[in-house]
Backbone bond lengths (Angstrom), bond angles and torsions (degrees), N, CA, C in turn:
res aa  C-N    CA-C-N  psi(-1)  N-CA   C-N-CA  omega(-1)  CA-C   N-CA-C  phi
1 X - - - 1.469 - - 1.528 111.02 -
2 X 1.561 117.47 -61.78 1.449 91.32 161.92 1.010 144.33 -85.23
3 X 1.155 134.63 18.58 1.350 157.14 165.15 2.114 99.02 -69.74
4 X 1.202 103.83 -47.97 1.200 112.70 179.81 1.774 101.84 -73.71
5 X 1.292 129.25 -75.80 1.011 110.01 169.23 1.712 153.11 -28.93
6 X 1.317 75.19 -29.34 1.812 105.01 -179.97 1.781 98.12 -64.45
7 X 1.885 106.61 -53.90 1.473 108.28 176.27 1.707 118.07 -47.49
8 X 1.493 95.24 -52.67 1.788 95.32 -175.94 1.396 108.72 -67.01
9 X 1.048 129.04 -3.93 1.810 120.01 -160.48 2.214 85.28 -110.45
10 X 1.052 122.87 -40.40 1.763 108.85 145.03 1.185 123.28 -42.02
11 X 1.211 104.59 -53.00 1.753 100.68 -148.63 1.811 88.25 -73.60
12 X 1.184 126.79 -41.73 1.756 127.77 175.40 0.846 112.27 -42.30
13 X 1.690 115.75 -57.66 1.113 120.09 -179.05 1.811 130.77 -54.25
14 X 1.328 86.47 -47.58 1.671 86.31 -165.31 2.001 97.47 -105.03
15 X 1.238 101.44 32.02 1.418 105.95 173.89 1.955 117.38 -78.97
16 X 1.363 106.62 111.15 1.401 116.93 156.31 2.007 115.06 0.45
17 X 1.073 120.37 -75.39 1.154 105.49 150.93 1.365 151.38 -54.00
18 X 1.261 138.68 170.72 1.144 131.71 137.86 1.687 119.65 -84.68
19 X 1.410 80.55 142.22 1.711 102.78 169.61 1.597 112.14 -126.05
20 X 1.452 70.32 157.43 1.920 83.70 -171.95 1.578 116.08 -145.44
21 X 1.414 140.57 132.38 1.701 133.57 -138.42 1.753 76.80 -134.23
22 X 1.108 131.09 102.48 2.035 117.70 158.16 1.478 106.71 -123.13
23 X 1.375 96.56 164.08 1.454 113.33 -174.81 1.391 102.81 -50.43
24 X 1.189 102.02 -169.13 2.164 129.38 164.99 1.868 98.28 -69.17
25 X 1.449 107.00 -25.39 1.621 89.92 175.15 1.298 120.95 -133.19
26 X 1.495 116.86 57.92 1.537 146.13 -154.88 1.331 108.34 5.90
27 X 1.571 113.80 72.10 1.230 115.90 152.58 1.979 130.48 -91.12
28 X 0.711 80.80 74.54 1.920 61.18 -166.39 1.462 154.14 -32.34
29 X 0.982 94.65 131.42 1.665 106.50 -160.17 1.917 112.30 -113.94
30 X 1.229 117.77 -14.54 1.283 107.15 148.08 1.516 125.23 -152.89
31 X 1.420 159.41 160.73 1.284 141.81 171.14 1.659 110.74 -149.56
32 X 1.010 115.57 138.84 1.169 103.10 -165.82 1.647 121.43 -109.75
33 X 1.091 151.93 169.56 1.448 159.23 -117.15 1.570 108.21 -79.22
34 X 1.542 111.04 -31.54 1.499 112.94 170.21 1.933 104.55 -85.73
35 X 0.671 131.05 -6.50 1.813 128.28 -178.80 1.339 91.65 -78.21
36 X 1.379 133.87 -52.15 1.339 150.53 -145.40 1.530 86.72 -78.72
37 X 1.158 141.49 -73.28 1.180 158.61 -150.58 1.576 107.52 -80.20
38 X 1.322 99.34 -25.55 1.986 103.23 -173.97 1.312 87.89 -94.31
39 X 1.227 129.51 -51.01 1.848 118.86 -161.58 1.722 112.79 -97.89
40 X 1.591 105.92 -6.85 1.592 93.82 179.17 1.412 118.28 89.24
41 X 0.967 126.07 0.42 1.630 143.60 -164.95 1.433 101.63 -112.94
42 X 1.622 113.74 137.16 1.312 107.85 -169.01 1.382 88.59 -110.29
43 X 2.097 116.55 154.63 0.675 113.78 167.43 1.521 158.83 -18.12
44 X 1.532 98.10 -44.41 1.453 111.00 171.74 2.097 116.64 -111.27
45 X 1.362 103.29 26.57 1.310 125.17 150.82 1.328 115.93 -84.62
46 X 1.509 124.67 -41.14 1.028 138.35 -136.26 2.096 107.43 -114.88
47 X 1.339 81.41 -19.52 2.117 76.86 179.84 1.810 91.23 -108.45
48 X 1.227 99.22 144.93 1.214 128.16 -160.27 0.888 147.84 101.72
49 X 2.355 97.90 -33.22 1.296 96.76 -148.74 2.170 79.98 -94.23
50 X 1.342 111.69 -162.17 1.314 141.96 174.41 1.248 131.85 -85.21
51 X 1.552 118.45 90.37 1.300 121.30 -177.86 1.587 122.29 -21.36
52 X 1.305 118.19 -12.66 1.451 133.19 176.37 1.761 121.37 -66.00
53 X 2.556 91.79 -5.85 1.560 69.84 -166.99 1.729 99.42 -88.60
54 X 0.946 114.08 1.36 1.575 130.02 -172.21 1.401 111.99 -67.89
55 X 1.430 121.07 -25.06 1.669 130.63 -170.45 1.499 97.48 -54.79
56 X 1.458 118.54 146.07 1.395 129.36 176.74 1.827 96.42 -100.67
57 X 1.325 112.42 -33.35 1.811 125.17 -164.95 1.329 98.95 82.38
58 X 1.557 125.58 20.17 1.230 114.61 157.17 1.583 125.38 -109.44
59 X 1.174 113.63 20.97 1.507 124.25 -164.23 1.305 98.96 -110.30
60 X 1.513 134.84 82.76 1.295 139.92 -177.57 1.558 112.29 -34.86
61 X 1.602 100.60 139.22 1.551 111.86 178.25 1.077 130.61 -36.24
62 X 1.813 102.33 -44.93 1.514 104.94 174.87 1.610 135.60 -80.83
63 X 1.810 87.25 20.36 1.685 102.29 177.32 1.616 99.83 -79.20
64 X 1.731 108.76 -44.92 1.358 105.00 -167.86 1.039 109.65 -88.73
65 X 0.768 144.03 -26.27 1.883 154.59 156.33 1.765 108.29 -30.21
66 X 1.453 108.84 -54.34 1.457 107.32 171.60 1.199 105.49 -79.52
67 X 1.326 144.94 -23.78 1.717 140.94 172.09 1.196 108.41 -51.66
68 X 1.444 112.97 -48.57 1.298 95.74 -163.22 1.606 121.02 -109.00
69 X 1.090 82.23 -14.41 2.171 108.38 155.31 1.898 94.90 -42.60
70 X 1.327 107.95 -76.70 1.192 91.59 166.78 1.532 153.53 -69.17
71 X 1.153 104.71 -8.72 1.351 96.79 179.08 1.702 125.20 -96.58
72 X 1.425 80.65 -16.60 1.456 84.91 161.79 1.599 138.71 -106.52
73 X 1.901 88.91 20.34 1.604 84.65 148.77 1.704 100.53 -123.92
74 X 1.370 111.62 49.69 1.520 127.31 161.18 1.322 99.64 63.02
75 X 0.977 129.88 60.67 1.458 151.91 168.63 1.432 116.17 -102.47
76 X 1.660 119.42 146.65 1.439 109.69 155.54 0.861 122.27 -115.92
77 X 1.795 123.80 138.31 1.426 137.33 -155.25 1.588 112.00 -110.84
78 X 1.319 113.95 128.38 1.237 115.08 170.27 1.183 107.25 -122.50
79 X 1.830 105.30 151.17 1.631 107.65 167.59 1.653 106.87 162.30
80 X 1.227 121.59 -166.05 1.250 107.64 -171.45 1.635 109.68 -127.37
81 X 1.642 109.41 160.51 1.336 120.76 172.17 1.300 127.96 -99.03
82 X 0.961 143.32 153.25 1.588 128.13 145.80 1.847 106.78 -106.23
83 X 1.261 80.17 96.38 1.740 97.35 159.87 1.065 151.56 -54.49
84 X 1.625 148.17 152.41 1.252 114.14 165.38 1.442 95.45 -146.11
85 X 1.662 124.75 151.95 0.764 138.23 -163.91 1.858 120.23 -84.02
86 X 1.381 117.88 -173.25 1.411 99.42 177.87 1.757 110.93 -84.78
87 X 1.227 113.64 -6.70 1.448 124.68 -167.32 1.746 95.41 -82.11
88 X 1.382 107.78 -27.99 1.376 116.48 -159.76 1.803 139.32 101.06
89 X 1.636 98.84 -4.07 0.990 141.39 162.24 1.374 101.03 -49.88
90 X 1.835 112.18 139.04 1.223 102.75 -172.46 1.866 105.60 -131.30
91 X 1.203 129.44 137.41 1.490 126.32 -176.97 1.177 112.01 -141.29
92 X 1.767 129.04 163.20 1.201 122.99 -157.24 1.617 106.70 -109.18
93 X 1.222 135.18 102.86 1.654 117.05 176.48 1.709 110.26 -108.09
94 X 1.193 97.70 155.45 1.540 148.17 175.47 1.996 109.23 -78.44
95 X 1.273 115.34 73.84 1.220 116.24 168.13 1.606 127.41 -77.51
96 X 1.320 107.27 159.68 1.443 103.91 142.44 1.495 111.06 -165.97
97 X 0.965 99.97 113.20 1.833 132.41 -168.49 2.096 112.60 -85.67
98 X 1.428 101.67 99.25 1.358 81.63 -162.56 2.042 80.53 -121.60
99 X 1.617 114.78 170.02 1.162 127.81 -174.85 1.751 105.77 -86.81
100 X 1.410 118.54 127.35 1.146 127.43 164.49 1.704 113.14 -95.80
101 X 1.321 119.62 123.89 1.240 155.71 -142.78 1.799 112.13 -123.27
102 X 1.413 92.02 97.83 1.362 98.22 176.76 1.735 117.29 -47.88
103 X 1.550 144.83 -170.70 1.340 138.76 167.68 1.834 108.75 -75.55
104 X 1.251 112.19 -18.23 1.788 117.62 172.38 1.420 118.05 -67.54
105 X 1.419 89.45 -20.66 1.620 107.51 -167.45 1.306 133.31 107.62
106 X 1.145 97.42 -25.22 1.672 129.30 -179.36 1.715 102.49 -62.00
107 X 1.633 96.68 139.52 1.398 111.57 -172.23 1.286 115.60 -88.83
108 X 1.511 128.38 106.94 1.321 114.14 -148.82 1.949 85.70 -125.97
109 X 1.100 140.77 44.54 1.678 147.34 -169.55 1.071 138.07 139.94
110 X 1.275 142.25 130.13 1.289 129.77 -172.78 2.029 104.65 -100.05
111 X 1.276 94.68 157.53 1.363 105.77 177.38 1.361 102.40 -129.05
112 X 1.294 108.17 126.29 1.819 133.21 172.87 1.674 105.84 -100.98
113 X 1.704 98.98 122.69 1.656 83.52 169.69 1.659 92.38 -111.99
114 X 1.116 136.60 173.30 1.516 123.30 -164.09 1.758 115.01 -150.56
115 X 1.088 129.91 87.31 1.585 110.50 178.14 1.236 125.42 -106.25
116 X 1.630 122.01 137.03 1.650 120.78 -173.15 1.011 111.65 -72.20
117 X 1.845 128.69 118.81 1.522 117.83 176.89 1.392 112.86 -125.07
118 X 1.997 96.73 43.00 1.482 95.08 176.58 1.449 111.34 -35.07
119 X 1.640 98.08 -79.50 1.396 115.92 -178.13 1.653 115.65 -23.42
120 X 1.252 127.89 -71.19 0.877 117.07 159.31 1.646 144.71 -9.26
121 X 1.682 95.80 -70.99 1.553 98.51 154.46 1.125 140.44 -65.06
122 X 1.878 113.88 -26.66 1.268 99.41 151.49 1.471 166.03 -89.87
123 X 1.684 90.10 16.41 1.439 131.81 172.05 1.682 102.15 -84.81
124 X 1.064 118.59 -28.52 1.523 114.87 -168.41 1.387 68.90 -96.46
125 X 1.415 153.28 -170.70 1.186 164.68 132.59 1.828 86.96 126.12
126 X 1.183 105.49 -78.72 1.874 125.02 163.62 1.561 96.27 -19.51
127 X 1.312 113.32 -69.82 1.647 105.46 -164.92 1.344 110.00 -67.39
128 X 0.806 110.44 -40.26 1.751 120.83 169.72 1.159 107.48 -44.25
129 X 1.423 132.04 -67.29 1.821 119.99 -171.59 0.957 95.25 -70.17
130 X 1.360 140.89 -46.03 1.681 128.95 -144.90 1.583 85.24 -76.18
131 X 1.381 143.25 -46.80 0.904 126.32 -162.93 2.028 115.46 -87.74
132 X 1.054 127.53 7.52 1.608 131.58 176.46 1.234 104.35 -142.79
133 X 1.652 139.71 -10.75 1.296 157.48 168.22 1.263 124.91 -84.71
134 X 0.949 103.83 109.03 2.261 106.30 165.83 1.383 100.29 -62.19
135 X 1.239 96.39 140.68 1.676 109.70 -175.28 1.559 110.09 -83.99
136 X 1.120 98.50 -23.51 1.767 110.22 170.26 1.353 134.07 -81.93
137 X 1.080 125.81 -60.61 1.267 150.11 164.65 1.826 108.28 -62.56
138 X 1.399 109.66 -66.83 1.630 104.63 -175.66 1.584 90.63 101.46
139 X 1.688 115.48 1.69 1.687 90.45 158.29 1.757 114.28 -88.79
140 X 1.296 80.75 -178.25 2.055 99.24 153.74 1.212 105.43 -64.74
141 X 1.707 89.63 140.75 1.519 125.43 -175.61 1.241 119.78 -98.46
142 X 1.376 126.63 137.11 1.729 103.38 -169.79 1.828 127.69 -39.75
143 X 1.582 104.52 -17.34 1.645 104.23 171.05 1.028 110.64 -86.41
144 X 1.213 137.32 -6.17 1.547 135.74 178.83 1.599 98.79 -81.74
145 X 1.924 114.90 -39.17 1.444 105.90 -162.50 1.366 108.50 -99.29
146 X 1.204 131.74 5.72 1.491 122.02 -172.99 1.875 81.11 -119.71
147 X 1.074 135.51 -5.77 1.675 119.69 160.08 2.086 93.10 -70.21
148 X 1.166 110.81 -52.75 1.929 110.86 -167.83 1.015 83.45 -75.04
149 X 1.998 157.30 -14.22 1.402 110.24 167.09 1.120 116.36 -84.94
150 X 1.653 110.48 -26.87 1.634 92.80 173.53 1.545 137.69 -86.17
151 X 1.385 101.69 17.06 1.344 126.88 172.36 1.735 101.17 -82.07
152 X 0.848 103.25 -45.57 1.901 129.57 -168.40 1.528 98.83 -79.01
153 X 1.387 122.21 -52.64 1.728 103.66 161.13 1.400 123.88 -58.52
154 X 1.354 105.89 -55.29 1.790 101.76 -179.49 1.754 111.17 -34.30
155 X 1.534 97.91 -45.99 1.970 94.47 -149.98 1.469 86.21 -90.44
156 X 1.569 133.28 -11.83 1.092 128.80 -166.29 2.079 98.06 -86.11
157 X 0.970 118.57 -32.03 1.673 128.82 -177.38 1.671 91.81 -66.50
158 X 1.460 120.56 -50.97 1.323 116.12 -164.48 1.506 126.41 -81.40
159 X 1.890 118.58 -15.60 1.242 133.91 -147.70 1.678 83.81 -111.58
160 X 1.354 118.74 -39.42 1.412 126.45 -155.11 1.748 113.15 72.61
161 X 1.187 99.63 23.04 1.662 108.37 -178.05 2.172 107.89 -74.74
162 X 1.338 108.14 157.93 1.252 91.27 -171.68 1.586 80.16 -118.58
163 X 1.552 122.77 154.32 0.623 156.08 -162.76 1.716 123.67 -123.36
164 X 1.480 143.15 161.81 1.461 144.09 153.27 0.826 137.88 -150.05
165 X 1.214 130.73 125.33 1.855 127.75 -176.86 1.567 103.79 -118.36
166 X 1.090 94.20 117.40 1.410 124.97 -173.82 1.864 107.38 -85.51
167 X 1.435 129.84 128.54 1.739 111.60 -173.95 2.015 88.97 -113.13
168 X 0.942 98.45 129.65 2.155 93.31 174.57 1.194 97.27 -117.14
169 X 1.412 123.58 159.89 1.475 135.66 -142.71 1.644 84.56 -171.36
170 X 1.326 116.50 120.45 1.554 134.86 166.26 1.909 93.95 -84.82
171 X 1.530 112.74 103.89 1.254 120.88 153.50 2.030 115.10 -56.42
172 X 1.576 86.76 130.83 1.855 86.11 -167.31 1.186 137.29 29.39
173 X 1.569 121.24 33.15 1.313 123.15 140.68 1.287 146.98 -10.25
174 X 2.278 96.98 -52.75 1.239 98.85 -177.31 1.859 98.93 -87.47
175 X 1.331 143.66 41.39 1.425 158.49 175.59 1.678 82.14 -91.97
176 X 1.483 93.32 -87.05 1.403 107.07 -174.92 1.735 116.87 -1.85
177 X 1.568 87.33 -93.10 1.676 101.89 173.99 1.224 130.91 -55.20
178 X 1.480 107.91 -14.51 1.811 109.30 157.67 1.050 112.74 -89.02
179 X 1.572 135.17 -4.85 1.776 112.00 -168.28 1.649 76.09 -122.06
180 X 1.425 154.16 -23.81 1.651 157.71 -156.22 1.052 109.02 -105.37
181 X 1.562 103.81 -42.08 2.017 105.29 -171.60 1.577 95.98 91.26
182 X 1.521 113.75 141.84 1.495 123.21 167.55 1.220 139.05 -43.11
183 X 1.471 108.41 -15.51 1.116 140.60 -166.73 2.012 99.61 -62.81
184 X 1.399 89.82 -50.76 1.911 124.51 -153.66 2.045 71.53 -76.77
185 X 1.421 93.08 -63.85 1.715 89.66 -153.95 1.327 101.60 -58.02
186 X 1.302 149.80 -43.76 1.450 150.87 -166.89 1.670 86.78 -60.94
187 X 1.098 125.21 -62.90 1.414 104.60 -167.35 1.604 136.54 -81.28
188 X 1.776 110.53 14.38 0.896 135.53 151.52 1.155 111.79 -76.83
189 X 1.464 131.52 -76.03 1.199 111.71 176.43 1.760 131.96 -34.88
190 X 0.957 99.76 -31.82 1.807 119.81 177.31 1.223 95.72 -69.88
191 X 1.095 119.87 -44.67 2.092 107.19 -175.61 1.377 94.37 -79.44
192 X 1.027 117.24 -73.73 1.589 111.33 -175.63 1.525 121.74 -30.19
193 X 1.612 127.99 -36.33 1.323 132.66 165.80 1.221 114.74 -60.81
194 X 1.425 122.63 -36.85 1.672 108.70 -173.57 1.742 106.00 -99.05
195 X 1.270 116.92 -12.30 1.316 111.97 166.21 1.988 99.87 -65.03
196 X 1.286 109.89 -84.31 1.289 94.73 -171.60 1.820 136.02 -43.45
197 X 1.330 100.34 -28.78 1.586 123.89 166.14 1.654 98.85 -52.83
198 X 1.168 129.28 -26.62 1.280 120.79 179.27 1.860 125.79 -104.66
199 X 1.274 78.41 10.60 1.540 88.58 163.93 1.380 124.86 -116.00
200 X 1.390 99.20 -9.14 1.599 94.15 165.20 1.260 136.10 -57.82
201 X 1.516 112.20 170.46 2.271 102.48 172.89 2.108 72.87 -107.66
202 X 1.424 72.53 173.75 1.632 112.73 155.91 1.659 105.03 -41.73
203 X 1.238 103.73 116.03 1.423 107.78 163.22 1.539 117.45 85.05
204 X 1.335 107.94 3.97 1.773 105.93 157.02 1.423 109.40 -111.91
205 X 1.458 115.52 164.20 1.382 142.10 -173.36 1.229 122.10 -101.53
206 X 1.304 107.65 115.97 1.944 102.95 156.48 1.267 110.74 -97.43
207 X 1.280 115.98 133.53 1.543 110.47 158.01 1.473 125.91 -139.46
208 X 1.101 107.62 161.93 1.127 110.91 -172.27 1.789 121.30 -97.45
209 X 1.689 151.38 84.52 0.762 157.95 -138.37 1.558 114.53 -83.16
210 X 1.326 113.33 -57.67 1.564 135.51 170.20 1.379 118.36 -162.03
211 X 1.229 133.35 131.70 1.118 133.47 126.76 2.004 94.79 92.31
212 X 0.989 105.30 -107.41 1.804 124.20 168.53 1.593 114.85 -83.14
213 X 1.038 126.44 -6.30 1.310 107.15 -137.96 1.636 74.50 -136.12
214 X 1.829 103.19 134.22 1.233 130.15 176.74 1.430 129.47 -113.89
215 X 1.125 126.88 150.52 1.653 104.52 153.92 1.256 122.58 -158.95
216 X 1.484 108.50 163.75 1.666 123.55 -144.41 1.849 89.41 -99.77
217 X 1.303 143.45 112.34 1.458 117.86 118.09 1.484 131.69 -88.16
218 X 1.353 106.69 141.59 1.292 112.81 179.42 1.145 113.98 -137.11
219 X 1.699 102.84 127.82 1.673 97.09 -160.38 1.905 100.70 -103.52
220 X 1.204 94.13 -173.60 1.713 119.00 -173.67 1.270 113.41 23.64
221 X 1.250 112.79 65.77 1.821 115.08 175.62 1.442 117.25 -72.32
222 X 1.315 116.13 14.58 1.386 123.52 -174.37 1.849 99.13 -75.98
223 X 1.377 103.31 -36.43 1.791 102.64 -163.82 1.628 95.94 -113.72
224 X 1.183 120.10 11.19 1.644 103.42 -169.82 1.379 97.03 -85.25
225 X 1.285 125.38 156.86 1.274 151.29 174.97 1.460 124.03 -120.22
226 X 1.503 109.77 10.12 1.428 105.30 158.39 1.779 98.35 -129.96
């Protein structure tokens, strides 16, 4: 038996995640060698005090609202945080918080197992612009704008709203970048994007298609007044 115990009290310890053991009113009572190392908090900072010191205030209410919705009808909860560290440093983890259960049955601690998937998210975030994002500009890409036009026809057939897609075309551009170098033209286009980007309302699109060539949607021209 302790020979066996001895194994699980390693394997906790030196486990890839963090773990974390707190009362019925998330105080903590144990964490083990990766918590210490992921949040900056030294061991004996860290038992007693209140899983509360970890909150970034970016982890919407109704994250903890369903946490504890479940756990206190002895449920196990999964889902994610946005954290922040003791430096102030902030990262995104991947919980799942389930109730530890005395032999009565009775719920006498919760156990957090915890993994950081900043990276993660910010690899998904990456695929995301590169794939609906101009890499130049930071507008919409023609797949970003023909998904919002055909979003914009559907509701536009049903609303009776009138709608416009505008096509812009840089006259001798490619002059430009042969007598300036790309250098000149990349940062024309870049001025030219945030000038027009600033004339939009709420809810129309610039994008950027290829090369020179832009385009305007602008939705519900039925009520606009400019």
């Amino acid at each position: 038996r302790d020979q066996t115990l001895g194994k699980l009290s390693l394997a906790v310890e030196q486990s890839p995640e963090s773990i974390v053991i707190t009362d019925l009113d998330g105080r903590i009572e144990y964490v083990n060698e990766t918590f210490i190392h992921k949040t900056g908090y030294s061991r004996e900072e860290a038992l007693g005090a209140n899983t509360r010191m970890l909150k970034s205030g970016k982890t919407p209410a109704e994250t903890y609202q369903a946490l504890w919705a479940s756990l206190s009808q002895g449920k196990i909860w999964q889902g994610e945080f946005a954290s922040q560290r003791k430096d102030g440093s902030e990262f995104i983890e991947s919980a799942i918080i389930s109730p530890v259960r005395a032999p009565d049955g009775s719920i006498t601690h919760y156990l957090a197992v915890k993994q950081d998937i900043s990276e993660k998210k910010q690899a998904e975030a990456q695929i995301h612009r590169l794939a609906y994002f101009d890499a130049l500009t930071g507008l919409p890409n023609r797949t970003l704008l023909m998904d919002r036009l055909a979003q914009t026809l559907a509701t536009g057939r049903r609303s009776q709203h009138q709608e416009a897609l505008i096509l812009i075309n840089l006259d001798r551009f490619k002059n430009i970048n042969d007598a300036r170098g790309h250098a000149l033209g990349n940062h024309l286009l870049k001025a030219l994007s945030e000038r027009l980007a600033d004339l939009l309302r709420d809810g129309d699109t610039l994008a950027r298609l290829a090369g020179d060539e832009l385009a305007l949607l602008l939705l519900d021209l039925n009520h606009s007044t400019e």
